[in-house]
C-alpha positions as CSV (number, residue, x, y, z in Angstrom):
1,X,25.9,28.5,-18.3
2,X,29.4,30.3,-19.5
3,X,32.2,28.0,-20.3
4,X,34.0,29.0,-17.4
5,X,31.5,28.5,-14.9
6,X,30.4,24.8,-16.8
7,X,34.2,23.8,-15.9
8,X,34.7,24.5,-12.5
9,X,31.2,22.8,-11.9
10,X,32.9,19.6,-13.2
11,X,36.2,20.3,-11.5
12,X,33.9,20.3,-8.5
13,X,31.8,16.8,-9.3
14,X,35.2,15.1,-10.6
15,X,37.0,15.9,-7.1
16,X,33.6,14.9,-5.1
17,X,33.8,11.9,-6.7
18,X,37.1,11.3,-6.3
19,X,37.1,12.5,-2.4
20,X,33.8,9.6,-2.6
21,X,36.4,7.1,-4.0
22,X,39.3,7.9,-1.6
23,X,41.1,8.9,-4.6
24,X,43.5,11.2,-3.5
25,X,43.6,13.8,-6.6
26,X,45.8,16.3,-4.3
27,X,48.0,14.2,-3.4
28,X,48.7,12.5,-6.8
29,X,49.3,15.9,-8.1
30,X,51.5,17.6,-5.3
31,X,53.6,14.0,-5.5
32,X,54.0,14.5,-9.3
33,X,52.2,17.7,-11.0
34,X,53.2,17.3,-14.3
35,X,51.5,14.2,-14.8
36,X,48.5,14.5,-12.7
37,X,47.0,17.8,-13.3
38,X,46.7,17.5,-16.9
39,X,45.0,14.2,-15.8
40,X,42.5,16.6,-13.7
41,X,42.3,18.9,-16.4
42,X,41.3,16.3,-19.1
43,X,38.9,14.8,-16.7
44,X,37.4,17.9,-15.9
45,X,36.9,18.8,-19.4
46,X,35.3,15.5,-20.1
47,X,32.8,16.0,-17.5
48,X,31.8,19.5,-19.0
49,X,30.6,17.0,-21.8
50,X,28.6,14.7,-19.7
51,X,24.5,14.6,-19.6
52,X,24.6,12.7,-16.2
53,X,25.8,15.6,-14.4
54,X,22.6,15.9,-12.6
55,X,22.6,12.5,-11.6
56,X,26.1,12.6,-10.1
57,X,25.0,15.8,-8.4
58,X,22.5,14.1,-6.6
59,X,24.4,10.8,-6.0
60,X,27.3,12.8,-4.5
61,X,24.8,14.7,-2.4
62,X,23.3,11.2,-0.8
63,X,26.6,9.6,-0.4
64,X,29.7,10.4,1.1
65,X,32.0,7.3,0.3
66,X,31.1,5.1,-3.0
67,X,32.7,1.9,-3.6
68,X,32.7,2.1,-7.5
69,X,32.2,4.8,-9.4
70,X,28.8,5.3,-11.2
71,X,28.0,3.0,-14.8
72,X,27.3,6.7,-16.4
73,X,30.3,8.3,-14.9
74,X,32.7,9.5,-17.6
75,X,35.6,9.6,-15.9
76,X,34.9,5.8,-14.4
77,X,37.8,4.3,-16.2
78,X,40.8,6.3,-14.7
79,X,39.1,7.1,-11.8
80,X,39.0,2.7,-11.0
81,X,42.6,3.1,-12.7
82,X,43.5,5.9,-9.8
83,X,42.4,3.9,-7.2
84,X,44.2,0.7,-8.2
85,X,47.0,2.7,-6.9
């Protein structure tokens, strides 16, 4: 898989998890874009990284609203940090 194609993958699993977290990542970043698209960006790229991806494939698939985010899930700090909010 081309490095282009790995990241929007992960774009798309760290905003389905998000969306499962009611973690509003669009409206974070049109209420301040400077500070939460890099934060998109960087998680993005950290989930390029990630063996689970399979995993939170199929989880996202089965579920459309998650209380926590998964043990494996890369991102599963600032995504429970995000939702504090």
């Amino acid at each position: 898989m081309g490095i282009f194609s790995n990241l929007y993958k992960s774009t798309d699993l760290v905003n389905g998890m998000a969306d499962r977290l009611c973690v509003g990542m669009s409206e974070f970043i049109s209420q301040n874009p400077e500070r939460y698209a890099p934060l998109l960006r960087t998680m993005a790229i950290k989930c390029t990284g990630c063996s689970a991806q399979a995993d939170c494939h199929r989880l996202q698939g089965r579920s459309m609203h998650l209380d926590k985010a998964p043990m494996y899930c890369v991102n599963k700090t600032t995504l429970d940090a995000l939702r504090q909010r």
